[in-house]
C-alpha positions in Angstrom: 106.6 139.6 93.3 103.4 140.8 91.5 100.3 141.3 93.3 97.4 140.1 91.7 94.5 140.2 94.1 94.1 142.8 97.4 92.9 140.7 100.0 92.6 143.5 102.2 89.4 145.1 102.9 88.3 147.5 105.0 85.3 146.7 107.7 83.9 149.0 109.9 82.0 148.3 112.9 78.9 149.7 114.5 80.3 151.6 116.8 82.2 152.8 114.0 85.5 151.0 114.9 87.6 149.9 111.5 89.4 147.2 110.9 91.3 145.0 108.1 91.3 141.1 107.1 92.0 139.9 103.8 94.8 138.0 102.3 96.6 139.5 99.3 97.6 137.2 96.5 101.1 137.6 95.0 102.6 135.5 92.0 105.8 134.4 93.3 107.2 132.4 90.0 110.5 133.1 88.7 109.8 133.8 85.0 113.5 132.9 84.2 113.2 130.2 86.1 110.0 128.6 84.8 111.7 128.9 81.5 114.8 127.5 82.1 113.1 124.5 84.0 110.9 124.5 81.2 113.7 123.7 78.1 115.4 121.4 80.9 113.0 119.1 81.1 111.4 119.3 77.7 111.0 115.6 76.2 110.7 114.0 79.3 106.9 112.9 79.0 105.0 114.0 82.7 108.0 115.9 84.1 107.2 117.7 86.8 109.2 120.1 88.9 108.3 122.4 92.2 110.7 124.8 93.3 110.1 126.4 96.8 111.8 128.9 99.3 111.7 128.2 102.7 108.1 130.3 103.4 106.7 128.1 100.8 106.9 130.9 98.1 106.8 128.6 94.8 109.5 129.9 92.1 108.7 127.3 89.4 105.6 124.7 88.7 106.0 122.7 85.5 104.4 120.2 83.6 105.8 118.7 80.7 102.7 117.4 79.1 101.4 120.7 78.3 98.4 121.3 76.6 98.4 123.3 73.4 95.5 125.5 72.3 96.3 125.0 68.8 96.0 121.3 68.9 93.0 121.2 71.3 91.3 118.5 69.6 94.4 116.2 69.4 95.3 116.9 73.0 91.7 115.5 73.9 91.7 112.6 72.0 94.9 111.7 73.9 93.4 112.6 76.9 95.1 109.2 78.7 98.5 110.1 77.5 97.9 113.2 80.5 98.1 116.0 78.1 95.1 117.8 79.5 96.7 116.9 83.8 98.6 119.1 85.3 101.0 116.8 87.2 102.0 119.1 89.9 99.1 118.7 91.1 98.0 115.2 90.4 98.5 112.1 93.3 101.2 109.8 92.2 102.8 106.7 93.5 106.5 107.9 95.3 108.3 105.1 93.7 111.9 104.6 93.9 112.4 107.4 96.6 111.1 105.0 99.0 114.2 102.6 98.6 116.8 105.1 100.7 114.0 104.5 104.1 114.4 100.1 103.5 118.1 101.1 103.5 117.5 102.8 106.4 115.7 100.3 107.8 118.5 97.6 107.6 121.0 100.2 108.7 119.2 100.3 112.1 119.2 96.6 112.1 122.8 95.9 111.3 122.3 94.5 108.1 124.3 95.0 104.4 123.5 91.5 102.7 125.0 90.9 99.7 122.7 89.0 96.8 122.8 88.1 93.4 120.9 90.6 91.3 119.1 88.2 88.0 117.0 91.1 86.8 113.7 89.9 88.0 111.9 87.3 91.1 108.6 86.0 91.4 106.3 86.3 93.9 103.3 84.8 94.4 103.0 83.9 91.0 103.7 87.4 89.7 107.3 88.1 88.0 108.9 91.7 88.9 111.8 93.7 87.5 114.2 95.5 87.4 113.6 98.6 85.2 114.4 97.7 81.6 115.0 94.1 83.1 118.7 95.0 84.0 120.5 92.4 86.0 122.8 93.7 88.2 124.7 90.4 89.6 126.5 90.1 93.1 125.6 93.3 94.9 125.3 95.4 98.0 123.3 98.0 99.8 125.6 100.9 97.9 125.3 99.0 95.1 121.6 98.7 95.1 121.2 102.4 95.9 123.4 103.5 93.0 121.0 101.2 90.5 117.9 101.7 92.2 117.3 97.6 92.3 114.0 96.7 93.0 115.3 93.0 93.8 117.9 94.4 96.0 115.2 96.0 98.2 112.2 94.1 97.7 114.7 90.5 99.2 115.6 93.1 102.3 111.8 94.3 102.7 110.9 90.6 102.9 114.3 89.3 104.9 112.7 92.6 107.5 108.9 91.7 107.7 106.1 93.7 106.8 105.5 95.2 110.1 108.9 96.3 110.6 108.8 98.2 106.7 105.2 99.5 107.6 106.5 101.1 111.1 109.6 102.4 109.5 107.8 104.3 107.1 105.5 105.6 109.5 108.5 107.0 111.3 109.1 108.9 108.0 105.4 110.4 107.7 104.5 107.7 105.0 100.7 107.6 105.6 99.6 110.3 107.7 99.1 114.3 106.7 102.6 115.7 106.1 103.2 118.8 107.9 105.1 121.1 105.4 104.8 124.3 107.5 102.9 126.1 105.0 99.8 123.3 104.4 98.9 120.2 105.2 99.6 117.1 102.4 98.1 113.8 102.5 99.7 111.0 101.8 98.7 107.2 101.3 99.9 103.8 102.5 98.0 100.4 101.8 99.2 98.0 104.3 100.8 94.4 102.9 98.9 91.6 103.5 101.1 89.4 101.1 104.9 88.8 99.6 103.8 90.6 96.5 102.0 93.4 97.9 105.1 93.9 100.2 107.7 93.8 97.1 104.5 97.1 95.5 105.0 98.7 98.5 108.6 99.6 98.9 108.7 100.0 95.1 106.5 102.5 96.0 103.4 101.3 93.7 101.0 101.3 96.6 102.1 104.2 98.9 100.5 107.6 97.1 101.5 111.1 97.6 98.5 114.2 96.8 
């Protein structure tokens, strides 16, 4: 580790007592590491990766969309594509992540249904998919998990009820600070007030992580 700032500093009191506060600041990155994370993921437009030890020391932080002094000028005028974001340290929506909690949830409640996968459903109007509109056929939970099928778990999220998907995901911290033992993150959860916001939300569109 490579100390870049002594916190320490020395204070002495009136009646000439001394003490020390301060915090010193050490870069804790693995340089091999960062590299290696670096080629690994190179390609993969807004990659991100965090690598921590247990204390919290981080040993890699990458983000693919890297800006290049060289090519300042392009990198601004595709400012949208994230070029100029870090996004290690941007809020995002959790997305699929969220599905292994619903299969949780219908664990607890003795429930594996089996449904036919066409690729897509409508809502409320509104058609979703699945991800490059893949259709998946007869399926169950495993199944589901091993594709990541948003129809899969959207049907159980509504055959469950909104209140029973927004309490389970409380019991996981989704929507209140998450204690990581080293600081405190927020995260977001916009409750379902309809069929389609409930199919967003354990898709993990409208539950944010900063």
């Amino acid at each position: 580790r490579d100390k870049l700032y002594d916190g320490e500093v020395e204070h002495k009191m009136s009646d000439g007592e001394i003490f020390y506060c301060g915090t010193d600041l050490y870069l804790t990155v693995n340089d091999t590491l960062q590299k290696k994370i670096s080629r690994d993921i190179d390609g993969y437009p807004e990659a991100s990766v965090v690598v921590m030890d247990d204390d919290g020391q981080i040993k890699a932080l990458v983000s693919s969309n890297e800006m290049s002094m060289d090519v300042l000028n392009q990198n601004i005028a595709s400012f949208h594509n994230g070029e100029l974001i870090n996004n290690n340290l941007e809020s995002s929506a959790c997305g699929s992540v969220l599905k292994p909690i619903v299969a949780e949830l219908l664990l607890e409640n003795g429930k594996n249904p089996k449904i036919t996968d066409k690729g897509y459903i409508e809502i409320d109007g509104a058609t979703i998919r699945n991800a490059g509109g893949v259709a998946y056929g007869k399926i169950d939970l495993e199944d589901a998990l091993i594709h990541s099928s948003n129809q899969y778990f959207i049907q159980a999220a509504l055959s469950l009820g909104a209140l029973q998907i927004e309490e389970g995901f409380e019991q996981f911290g989704i929507g209140s600070p998450l204690k990581t033992g080293f600081c405190e993150v927020d995260s977001y959860a916009r409750s379902p007030k309809s069929d389609y916001a409930l199919a967003n939300y354990v898709m993990g569109q409208d539950v944010l992580i900063s």
